[in-house]
C-alpha positions as CSV (number, residue, x, y, z in Angstrom):
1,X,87.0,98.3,116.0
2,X,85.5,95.0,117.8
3,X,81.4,94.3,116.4
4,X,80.9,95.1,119.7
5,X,82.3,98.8,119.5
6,X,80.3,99.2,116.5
7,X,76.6,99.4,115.0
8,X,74.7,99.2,112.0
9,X,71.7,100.9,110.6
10,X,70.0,99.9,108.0
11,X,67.2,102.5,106.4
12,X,64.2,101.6,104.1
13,X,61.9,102.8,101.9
14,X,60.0,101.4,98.8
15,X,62.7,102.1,95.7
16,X,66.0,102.8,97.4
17,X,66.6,105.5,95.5
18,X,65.2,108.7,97.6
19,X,64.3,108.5,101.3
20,X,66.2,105.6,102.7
21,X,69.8,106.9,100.5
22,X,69.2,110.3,102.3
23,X,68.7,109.0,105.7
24,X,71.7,106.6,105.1
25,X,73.9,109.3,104.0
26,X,72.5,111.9,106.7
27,X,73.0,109.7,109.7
28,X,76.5,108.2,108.1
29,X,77.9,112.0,108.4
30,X,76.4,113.0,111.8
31,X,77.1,109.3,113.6
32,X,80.5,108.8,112.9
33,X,82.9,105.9,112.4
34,X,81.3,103.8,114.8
35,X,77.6,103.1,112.9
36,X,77.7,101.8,109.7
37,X,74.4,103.3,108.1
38,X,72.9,101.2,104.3
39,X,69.9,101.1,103.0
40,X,67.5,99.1,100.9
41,X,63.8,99.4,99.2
42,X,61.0,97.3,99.5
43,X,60.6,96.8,95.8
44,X,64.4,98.8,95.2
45,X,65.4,100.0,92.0
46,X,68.7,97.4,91.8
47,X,72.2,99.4,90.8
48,X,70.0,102.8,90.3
49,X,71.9,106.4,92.1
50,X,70.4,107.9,94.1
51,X,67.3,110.8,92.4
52,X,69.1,113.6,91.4
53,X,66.5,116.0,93.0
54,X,67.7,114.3,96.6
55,X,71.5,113.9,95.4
56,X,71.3,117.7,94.8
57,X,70.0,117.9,97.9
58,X,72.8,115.7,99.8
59,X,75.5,117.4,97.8
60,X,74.2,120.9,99.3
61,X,74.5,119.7,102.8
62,X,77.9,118.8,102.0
63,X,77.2,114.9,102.4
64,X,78.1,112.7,99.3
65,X,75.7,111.2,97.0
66,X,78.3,108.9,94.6
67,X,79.1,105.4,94.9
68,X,75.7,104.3,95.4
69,X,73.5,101.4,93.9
70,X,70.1,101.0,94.9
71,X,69.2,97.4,96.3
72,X,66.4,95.1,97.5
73,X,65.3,94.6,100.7
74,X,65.8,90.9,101.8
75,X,66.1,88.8,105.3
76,X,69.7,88.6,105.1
77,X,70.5,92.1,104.7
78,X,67.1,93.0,107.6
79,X,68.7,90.3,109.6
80,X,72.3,91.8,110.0
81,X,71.4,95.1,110.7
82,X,71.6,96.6,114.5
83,X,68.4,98.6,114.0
84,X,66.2,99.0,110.9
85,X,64.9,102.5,110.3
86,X,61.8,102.5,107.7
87,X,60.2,105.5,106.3
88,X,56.9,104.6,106.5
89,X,54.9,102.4,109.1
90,X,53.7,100.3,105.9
91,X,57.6,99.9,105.3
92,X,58.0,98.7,109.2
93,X,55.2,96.2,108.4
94,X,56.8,94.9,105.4
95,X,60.1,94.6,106.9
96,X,58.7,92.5,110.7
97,X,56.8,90.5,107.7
98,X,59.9,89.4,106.3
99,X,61.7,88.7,109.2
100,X,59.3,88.6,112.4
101,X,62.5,88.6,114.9
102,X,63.1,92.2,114.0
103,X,59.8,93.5,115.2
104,X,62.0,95.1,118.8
105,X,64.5,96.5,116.4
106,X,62.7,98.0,113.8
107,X,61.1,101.6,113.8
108,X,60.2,104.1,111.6
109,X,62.9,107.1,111.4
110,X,60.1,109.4,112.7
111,X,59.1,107.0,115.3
112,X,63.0,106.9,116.7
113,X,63.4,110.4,116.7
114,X,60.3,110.7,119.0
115,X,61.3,107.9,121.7
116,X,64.7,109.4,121.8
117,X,63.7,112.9,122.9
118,X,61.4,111.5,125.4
119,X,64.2,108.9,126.8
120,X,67.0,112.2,126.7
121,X,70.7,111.9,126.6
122,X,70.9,111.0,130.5
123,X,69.7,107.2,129.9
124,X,72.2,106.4,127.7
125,X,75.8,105.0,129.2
126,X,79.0,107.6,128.1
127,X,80.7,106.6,124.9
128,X,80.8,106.5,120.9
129,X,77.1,106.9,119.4
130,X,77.6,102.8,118.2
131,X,77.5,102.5,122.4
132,X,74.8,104.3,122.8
133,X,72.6,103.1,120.1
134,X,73.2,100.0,121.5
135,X,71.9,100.7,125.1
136,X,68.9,102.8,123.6
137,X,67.3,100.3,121.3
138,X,65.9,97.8,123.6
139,X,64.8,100.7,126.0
140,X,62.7,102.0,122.8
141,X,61.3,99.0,122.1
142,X,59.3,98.8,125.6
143,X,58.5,102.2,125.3
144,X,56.5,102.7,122.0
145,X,53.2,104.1,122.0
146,X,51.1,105.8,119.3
147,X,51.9,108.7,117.7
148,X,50.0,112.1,117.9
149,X,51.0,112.7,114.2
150,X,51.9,110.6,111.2
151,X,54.5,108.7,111.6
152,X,55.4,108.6,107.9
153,X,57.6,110.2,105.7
154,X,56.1,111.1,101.9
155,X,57.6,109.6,99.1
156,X,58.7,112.6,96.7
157,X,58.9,110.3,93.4
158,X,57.4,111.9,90.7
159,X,56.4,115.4,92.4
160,X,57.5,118.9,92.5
161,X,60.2,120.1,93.9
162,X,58.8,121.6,96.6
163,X,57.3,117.7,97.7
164,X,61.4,116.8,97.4
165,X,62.5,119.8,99.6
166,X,60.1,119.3,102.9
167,X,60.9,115.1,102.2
168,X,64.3,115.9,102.4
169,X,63.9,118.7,105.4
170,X,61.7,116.0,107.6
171,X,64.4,113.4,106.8
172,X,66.9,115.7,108.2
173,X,65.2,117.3,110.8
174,X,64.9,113.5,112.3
175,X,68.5,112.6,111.8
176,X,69.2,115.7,113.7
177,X,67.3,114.7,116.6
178,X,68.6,111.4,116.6
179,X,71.8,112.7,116.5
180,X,71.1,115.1,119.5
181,X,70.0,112.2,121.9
182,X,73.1,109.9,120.2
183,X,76.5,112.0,119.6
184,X,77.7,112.7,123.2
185,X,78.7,116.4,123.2
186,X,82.5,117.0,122.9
């Protein structure tokens, strides 16, 4: 596949080792060959798996959890991504601070979902989700506006299981949606 043909995501949150492995690993499974999803934390937790309260999680919803090593968040890694999906507007912050030019490619995952909905399926040219993304990226970034609700998603570290089971429901409930506008029905 040409770079062209395909499209990367890269997802952050502060450690790299809950929210941002589980969006990786949710959007991964429903975006197909064509995205390449990563992820990295703001202050990651270098070569740590992913929590086992969220790998339990991922492994329920049938997606994998091995083979993964938390990293750090730096320019290089911001700068090749497609789009960067943060969990949190502070995240978003952090990352535009580090690399200003990403500030029409960067959004948090919550903030995507949203602008996708509005901007429906019949904007986007026909073809693989990587071809789609691509058109619907710089659309988004002329339309944001504020947000009715929090655009954040929780960090579950250190809290009960409950706390890990809506993160990981909000986290997938987004993916779903993105994956609604994206994934041209078959």
């Amino acid at each position: 596949m040409s770079d062209h043909q395909r499209f990367s995501i890269l997802c952050v949150c502060t450690g790299n080792i809950c929210r941002s492995p589980v969006a990786e690993r949710l959007l991964a499974a429903r975006l197909g060959p064509s995205v390449e999803v990563g992820s990295a934390g703001t202050f990651g937790v270098v070569g740590a798996p992913i929590s086992e309260p969220m790998a339990r999680r991922l492994r329920a919803a049938t997606v994998g959890a091995d083979l993964f090593a938390a990293r750090r968040l730096r320019a290089p890694i911001a700068n090749a991504a497609d789009l960067v999906l943060a969990l949190t507007k502070a995240h978003r912050s952090e990352i535009v601070e580090l690399s200003p030019a990403l500030v029409r490619r960067t959004f948090t995952l919550l903030e995507f979902a949203r602008l996708l909905e509005v901007m429906g399926p019949h904007e986007l040219p026909v073809g693989t989700p990587a071809v789609r993304l691509r058109a619907a990226v710089p659309i988004l970034a002329t339309r944001r506006s504020p947000s009715p609700t929090s655009d954040d998603i929780d960090d579950p570290i250190g809290r009960s299981e409950a706390v890990y089971e809506r993160v990981f429901g909000e986290i997938a409930q987004a993916v779903d949606r993105v994956a609604a506008v994206i994934v041209a029905p078959t």
